[in-house]
VMD Tcl script that draws the C-alpha trace (Angstrom):
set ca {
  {0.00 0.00 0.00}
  {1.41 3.32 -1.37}
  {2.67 5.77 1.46}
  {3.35 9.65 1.74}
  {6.94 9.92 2.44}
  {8.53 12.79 3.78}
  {12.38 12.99 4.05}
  {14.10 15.59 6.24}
  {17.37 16.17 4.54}
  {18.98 15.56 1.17}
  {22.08 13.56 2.23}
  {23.35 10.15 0.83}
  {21.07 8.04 3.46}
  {17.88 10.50 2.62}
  {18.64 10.23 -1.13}
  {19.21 6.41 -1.12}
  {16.10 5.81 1.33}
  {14.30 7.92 -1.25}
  {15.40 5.96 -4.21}
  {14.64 2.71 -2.17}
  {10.97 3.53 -0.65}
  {9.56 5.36 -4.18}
  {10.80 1.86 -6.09}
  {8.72 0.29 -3.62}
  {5.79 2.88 -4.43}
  {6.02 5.14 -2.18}
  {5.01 9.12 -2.83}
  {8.77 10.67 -1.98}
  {9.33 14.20 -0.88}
  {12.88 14.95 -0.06}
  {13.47 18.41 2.21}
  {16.99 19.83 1.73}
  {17.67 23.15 3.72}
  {20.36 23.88 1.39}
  {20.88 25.02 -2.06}
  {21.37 21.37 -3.51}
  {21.71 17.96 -2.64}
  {24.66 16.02 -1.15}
  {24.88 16.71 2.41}
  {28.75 16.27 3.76}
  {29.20 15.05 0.39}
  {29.50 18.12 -1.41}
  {32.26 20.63 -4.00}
  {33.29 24.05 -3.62}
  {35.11 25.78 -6.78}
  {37.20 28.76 -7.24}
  {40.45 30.58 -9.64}
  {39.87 26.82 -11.63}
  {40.07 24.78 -8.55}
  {36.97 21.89 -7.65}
  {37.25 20.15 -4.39}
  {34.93 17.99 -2.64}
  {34.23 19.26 0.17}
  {33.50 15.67 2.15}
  {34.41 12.20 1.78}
  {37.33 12.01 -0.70}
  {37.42 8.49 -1.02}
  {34.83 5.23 -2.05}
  {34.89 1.85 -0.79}
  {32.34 -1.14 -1.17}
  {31.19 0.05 -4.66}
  {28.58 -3.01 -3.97}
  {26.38 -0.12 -2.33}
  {25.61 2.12 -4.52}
  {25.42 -1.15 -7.46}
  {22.81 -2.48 -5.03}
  {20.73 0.64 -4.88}
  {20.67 1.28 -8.45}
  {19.66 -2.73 -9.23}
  {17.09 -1.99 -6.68}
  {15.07 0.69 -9.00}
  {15.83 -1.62 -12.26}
  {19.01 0.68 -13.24}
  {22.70 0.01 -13.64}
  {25.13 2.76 -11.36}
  {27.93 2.78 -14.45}
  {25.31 4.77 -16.29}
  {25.03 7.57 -13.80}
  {28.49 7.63 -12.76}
  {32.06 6.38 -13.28}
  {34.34 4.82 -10.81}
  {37.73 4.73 -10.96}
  {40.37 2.32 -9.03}
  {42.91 4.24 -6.86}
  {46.58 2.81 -6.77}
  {48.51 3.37 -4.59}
  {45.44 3.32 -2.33}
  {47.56 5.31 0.40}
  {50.44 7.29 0.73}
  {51.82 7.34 4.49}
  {53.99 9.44 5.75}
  {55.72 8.95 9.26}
  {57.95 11.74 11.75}
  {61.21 9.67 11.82}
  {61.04 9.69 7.69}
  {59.32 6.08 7.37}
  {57.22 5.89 4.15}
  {55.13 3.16 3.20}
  {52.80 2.64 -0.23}
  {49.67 1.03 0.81}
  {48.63 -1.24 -1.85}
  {45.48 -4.02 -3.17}
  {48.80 -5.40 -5.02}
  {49.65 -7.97 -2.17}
  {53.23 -8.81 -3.47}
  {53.77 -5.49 -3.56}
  {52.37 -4.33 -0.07}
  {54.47 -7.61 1.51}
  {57.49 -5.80 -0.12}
  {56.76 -2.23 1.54}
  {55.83 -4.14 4.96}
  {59.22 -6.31 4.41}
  {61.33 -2.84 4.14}
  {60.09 -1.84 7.33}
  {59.28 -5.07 9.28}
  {60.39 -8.56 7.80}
  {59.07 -10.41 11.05}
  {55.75 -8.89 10.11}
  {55.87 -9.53 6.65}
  {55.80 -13.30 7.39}
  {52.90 -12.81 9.64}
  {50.95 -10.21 7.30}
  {49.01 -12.54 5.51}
  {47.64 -14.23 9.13}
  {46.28 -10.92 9.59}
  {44.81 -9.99 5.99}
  {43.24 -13.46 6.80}
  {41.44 -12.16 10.14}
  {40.58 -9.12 8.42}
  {38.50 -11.03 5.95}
  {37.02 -13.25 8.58}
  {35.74 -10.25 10.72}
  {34.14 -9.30 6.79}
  {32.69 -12.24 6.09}
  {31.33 -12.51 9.35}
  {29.76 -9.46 9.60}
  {27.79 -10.50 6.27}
  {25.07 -12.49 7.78}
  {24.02 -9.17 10.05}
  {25.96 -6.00 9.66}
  {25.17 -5.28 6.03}
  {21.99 -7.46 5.53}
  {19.86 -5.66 8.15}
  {19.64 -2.43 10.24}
  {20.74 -3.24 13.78}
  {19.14 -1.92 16.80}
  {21.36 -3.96 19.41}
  {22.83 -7.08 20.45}
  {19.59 -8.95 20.64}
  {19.49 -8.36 17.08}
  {23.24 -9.72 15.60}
  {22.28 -12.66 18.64}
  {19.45 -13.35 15.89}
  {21.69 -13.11 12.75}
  {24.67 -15.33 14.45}
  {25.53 -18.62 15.85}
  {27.15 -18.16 19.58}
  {30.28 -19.50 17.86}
  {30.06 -16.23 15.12}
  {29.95 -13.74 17.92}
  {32.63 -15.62 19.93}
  {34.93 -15.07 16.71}
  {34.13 -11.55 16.76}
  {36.30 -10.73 19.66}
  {33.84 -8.88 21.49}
  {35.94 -7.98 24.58}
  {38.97 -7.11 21.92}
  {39.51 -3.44 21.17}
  {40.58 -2.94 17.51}
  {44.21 -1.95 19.24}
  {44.59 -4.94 20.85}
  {43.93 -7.30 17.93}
  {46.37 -5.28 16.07}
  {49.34 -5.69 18.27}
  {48.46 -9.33 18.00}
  {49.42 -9.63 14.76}
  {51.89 -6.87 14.00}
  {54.63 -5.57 16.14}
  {56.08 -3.05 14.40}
  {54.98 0.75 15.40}
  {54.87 1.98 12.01}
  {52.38 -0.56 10.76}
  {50.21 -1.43 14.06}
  {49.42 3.16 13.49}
  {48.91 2.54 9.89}
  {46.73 -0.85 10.31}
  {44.82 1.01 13.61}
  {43.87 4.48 11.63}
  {41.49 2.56 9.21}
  {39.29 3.14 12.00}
  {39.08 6.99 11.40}
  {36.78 5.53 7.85}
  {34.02 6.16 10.74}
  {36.05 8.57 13.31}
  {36.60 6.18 16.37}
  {39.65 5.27 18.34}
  {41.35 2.03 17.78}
  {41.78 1.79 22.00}
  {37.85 2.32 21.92}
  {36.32 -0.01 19.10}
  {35.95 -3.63 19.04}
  {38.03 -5.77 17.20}
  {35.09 -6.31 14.52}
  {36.30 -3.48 12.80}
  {39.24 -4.94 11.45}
  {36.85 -5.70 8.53}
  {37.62 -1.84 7.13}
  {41.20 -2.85 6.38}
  {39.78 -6.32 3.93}
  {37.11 -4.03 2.60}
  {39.85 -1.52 1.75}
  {42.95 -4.05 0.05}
  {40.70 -7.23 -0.51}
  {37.35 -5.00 -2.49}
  {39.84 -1.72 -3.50}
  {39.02 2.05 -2.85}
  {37.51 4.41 -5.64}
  {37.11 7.74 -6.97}
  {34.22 8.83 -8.93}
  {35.51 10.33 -12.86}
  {34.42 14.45 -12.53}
  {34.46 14.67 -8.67}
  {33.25 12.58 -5.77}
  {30.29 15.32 -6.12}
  {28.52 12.90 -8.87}
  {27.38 10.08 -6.35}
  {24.93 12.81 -5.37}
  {24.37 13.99 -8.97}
  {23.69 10.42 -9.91}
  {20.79 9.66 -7.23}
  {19.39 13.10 -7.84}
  {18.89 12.18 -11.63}
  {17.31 8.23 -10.26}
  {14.77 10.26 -7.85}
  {13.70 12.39 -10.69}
  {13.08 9.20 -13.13}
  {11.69 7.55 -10.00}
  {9.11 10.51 -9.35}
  {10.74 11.92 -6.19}
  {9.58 15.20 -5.18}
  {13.24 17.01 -4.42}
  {12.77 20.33 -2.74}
  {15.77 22.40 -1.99}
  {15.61 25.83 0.00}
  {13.18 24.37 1.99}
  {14.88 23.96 5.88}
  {12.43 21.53 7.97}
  {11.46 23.73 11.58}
  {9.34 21.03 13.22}
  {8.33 17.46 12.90}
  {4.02 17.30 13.27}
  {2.96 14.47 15.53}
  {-0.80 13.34 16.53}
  {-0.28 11.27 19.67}
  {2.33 8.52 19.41}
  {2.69 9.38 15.57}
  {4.15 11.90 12.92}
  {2.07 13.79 10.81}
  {3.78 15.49 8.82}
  {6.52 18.43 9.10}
  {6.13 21.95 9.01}
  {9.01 24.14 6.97}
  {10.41 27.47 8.01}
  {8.29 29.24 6.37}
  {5.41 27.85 7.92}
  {4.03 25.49 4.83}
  {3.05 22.39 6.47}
  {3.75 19.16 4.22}
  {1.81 16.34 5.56}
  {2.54 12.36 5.56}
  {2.21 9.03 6.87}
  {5.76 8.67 7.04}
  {9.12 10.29 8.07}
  {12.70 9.72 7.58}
  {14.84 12.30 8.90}
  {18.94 12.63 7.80}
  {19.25 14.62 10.26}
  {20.73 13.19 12.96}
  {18.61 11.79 15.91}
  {20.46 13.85 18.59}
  {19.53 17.42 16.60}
  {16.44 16.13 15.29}
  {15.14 15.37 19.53}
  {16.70 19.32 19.79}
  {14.88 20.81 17.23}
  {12.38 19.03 15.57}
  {11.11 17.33 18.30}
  {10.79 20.08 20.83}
  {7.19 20.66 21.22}
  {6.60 16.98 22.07}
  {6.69 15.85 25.64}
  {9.23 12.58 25.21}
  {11.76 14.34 23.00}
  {13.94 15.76 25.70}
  {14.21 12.83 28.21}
  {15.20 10.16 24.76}
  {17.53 12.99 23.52}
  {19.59 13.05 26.93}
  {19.41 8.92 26.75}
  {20.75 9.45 23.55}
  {23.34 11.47 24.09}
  {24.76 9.36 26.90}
  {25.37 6.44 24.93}
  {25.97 7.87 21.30}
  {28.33 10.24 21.67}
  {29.56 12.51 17.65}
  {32.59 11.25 16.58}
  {35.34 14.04 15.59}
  {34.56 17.13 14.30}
  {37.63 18.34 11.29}
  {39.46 21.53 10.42}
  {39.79 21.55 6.24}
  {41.71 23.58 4.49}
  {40.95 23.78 0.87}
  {44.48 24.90 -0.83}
  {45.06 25.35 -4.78}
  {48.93 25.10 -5.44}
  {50.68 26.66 -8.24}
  {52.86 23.31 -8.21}
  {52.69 19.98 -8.67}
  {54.45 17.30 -5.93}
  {55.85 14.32 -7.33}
  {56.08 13.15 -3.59}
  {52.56 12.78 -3.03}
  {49.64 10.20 -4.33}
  {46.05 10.99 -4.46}
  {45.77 9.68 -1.20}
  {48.23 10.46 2.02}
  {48.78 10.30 5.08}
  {50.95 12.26 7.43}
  {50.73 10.83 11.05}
  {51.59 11.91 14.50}
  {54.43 10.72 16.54}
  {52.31 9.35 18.85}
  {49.40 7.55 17.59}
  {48.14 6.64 21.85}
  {49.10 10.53 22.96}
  {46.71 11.96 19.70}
  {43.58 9.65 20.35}
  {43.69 10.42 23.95}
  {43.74 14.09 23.34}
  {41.07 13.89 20.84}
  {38.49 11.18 22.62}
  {39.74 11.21 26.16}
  {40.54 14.62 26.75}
  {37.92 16.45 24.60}
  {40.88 18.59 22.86}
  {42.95 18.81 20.10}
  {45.60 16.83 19.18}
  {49.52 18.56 19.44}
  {50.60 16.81 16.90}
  {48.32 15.70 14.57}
  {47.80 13.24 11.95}
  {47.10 15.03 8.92}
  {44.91 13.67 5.39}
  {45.78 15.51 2.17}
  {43.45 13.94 -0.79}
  {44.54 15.37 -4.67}
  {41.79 14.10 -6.63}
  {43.91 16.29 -9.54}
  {46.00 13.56 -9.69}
  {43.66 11.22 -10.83}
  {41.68 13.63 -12.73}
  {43.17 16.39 -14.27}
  {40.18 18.37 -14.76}
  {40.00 19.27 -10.80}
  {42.84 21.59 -11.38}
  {44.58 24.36 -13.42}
  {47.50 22.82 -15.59}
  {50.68 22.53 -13.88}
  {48.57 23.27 -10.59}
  {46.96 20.67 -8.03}
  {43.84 20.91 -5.83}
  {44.88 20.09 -1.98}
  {42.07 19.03 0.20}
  {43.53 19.07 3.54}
  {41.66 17.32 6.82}
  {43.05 17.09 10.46}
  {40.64 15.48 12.97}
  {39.71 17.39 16.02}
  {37.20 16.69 18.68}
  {33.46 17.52 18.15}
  {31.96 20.93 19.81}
  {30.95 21.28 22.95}
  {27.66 22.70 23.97}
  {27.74 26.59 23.14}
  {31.58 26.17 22.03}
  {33.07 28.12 18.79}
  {35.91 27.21 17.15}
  {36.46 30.59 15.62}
  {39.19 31.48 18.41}
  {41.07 27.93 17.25}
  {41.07 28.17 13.77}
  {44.28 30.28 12.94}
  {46.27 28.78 15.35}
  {45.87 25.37 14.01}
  {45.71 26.05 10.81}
  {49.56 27.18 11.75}
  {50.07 23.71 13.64}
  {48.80 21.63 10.08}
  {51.19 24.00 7.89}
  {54.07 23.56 10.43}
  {53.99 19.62 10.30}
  {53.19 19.20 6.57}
  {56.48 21.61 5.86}
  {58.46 19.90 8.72}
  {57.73 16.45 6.83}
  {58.44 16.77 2.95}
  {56.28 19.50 1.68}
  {58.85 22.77 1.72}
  {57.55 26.06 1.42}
  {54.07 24.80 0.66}
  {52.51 27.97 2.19}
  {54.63 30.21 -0.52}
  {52.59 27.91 -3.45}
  {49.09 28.62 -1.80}
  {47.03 30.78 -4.75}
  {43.55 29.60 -3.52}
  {42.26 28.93 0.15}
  {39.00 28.21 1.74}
  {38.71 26.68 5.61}
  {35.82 24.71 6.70}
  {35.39 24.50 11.08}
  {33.66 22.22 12.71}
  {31.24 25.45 13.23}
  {30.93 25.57 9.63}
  {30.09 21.60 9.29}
  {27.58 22.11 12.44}
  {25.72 25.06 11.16}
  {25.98 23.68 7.05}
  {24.59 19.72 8.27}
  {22.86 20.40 11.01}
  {25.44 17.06 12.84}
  {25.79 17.01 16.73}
  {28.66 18.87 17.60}
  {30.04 19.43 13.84}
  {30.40 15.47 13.85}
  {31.83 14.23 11.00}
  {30.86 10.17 10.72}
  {27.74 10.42 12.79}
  {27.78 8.73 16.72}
  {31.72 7.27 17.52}
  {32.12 2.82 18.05}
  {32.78 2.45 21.40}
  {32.56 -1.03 22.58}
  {32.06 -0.04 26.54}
  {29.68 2.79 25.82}
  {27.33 1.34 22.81}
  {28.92 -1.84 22.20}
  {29.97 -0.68 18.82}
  {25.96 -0.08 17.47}
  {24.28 2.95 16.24}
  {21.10 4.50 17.25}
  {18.63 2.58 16.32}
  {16.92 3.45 12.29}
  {13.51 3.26 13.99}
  {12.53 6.08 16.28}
  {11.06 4.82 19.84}
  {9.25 8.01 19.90}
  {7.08 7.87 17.28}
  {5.66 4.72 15.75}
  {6.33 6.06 12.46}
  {9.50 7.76 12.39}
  {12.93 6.65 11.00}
  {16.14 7.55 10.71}
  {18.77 7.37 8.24}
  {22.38 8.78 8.14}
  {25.86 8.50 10.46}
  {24.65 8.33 13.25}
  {22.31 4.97 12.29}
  {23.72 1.69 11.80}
  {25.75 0.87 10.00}
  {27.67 4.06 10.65}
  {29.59 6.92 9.09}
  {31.51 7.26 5.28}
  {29.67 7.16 2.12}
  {28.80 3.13 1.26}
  {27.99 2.42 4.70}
  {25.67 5.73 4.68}
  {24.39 4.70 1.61}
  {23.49 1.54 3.08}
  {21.64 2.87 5.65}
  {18.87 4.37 3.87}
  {18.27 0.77 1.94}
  {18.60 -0.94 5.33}
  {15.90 1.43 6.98}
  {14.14 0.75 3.67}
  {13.57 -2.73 4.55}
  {12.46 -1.86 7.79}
  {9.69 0.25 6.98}
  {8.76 -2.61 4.27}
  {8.65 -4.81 7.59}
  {6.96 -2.60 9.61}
  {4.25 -1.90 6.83}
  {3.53 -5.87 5.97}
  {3.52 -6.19 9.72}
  {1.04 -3.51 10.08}
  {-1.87 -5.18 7.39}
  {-0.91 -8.45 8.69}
  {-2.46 -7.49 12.06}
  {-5.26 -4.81 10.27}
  {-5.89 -7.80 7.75}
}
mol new
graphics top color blue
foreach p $ca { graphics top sphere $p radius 0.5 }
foreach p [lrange $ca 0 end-1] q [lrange $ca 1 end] { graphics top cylinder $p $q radius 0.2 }
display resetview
């Protein structure tokens, strides 16, 4: 039976559950506060320059192949993915550089020049890594979690046994590696959904198999086309996209939503809601009026707290480095010290690990001949309650400079011709995320157990949420995911629903 949908925000998960619930015959609305689609995932031009302004890199193209399949459509005719070699770049303080590559011959070799008693062991833990993927295939990317009862449904005891559930990702590492260089390298494929290594179960190991065993990406013309791509599939699908057109309040009628009312006052009424905007904000601000919102946002908050917030610094050169890949990596000196600061400690990091993505080097058409398009990210902890970052941002902007010139990259401020900064202010205020979050609610295996907030509101019978913050968690294919994964749920909900009307 054909439902009015309403979707608060115009992100991947809102897009994809879009896409998903109209090819199941749904009446769509998407409402996007901003200008255009995309949410985190998003470009910013200028002097010839085009950077996207969010995720920089793909994994898992399975996602976005199974959404399109979904609505009868192929993904390679909306968009073009390219395979990334060397997949990383990685800088280190004392001058250690290693290549991080799906070429496994190849990666032994650059593990070998660093650490041949690892090198023999490597392939014991590329092994693990797969096992924690495979295992994770009967639950984590089948169905949207709530909790443990529900993997305890999707697994034998022995399956959750194997997941080394009292294991933190930092643990398992050391296991298997010994050598400092590689257990930071190995342990920082955690930041794919901004959590600590110290703090996330072992499970997670699975990022590192789904980056060298299924290959990362980059989308031909700019990361920017994923969005461009589902916005063209909800048009052929007959979603309603409405830009400009911010979402003040979520309408409810008892233990139900009605509808949502915009800013300016139009009220756009439905049997169902999906909001991308986090559950956390959405409690804040949407939810206001109604008398439960404030006592489940403060449970919430206690056990989902926003992963790290991110200074970017948007920097067209007027050079090109042969030194750097598309992808690198310039980490801190001490990998325990900077996660403490960050997650522990609530501040930022001293010395920082620092991401510079060159899509220009893939794609020439991002940049100026002779020139190159830097998109520069340092990870810094989310705001705090009435806290600006505008008193920070100079400073460490200094601090990022400083260590990228200390470690290869000489005189790079003399080459800067183009600059824009993005704060976490600037990602609160632009996405509406808790705390200028950047991959939704952090994995913590002693706060959450490593789950998301649950898809399906406990609010309102007929409210969902897609997004970060939902499982499965933060980064574009696992965002993706979730708006197909809360897609099923409504399906359930609904067939439940006439089952017991019926």
């Amino acid at each position: 039976m054909s439902k009015k949908v309403a979707v608060i925000g115009g992100g991947l998960g809102g897009l994809s559950a879009a896409i998903r619930l109209a090819a199941d015959g749904h009446k769509v609305t998407v409402l996007e506060k901003s200008a255009r689609v995309g949410g985190k995932l998003n470009q910013r031009s200028g002097q010839g320059y085009t950077f996207d302004t969010g995720p920089s890199i793909l994994t898992m193209p399975w996602v976005l192949e199974q959404l399109f399949a979904s609505a009868g459509r192929k993904v390679e005719d909306y968009m073009t993915f390219v395979r990334i070699e060397p997949q990383w770049r990685t800088f280190f303080e004392d001058g250690v550089q290693i290549d991080v590559t799906s070429d496994l011959p190849a990666l032994l070799e650059e593990i070998r020049k660093v650490s041949p008693a690892d090198a023999s062991s490597f392939l014991s833990y590329i092994q693990y890594c797969q096992d924690m993927y495979e295992l994770t295939q009967k639950s984590f990317y089948k169905r949207s979690l709530a909790g443990l009862g529900d993997m305890r449904s999707l697994h034998t005891l022995k399956d959750l046994f194997a997941m080394n559930p009292l294991k933190s990702m930092d643990q398992t590492t050391g296991k298997f590696l010994k050598d400092k260089h590689l257990q930071q390298l190995f342990n920082f494929f955690i930041m794919y959904i901004g959590s600590s290594p110290y703090q996330a179960p072992a499970i997670l190991h699975q990022l590192i198999y789904v980056q060298l065993g299924l290959g990362i990406y980059y989308v031909e013309g700019g990361m920017y086309n994923i969005a461009r791509g589902m916005l063209k599939l909800c048009g052929e699908l007959g979603v309603e996209i409405r830009t400009d057109a911010p979402v003040a309040q979520i309408l409810t009628e008892g233990s139900l939503a009605s509808g949502v009312r915009l800013a300016g006052g139009e009220v756009v009424e439905a049997d169902l809601v999906v909001s991308n905007l986090e559950a956390v904000p959405a409690h804040r601000h949407l939810l206001n009026e109604h008398t439960g919102a404030k006592q489940t946002e403060t449970k919430l908050k206690e056990k989902y707290v926003p992963t790290v917030s991110g200074l970017v610094l948007l920097l067209g050169v007027d050079k090109i480095s042969e030194r750097l890949a598309h992808h690198n990596f310039f980490f801190s000196e001490d990998p325990a010290k900077e996660f403490r600061q960050i997650f522990e400690e609530g501040r930022m990091a001293d010395d920082p690990t620092v991401y510079i993505g060159i899509s220009s080097k893939s794609d020439p058409t991002q940049a100026p001949a002779g020139r190159e398009n830097l998109f520069v990210l340092t990870h810094v902890p989310p705001l705090k309650e009435g806290e600006t970052w505008a008193s920070h941002k100079d400073a460490y902007r200094e601090i990022v400079l400083n260590k990228l010139e200390r470690m290869g990259l000489t005189g790079l401020r003399e080459h800067i011709e183009f600059e824009y900064t993005f704060t976490p202010d600037d990602i609160q205020s632009l996405y509406g995320s808790n705390g200028g979050s950047i991959y939704g609610v952090a994995t913590d295996r002693k706060l959450n157990g490593g789950f998301k907030i649950p898809s399906r509101s406990e609010l309102l019978g007929n409210l969902y949420f897609v997004g970060g913050s939902t499982h499965p968690g933060g980064g574009v294919p696992m965002v993706t995911l979730s708006g197909q994964l809360t897609a099923d749920l409504i399906a359930e909900d609904l067939q439940r629903s006439t089952e017991k009307t019926g």
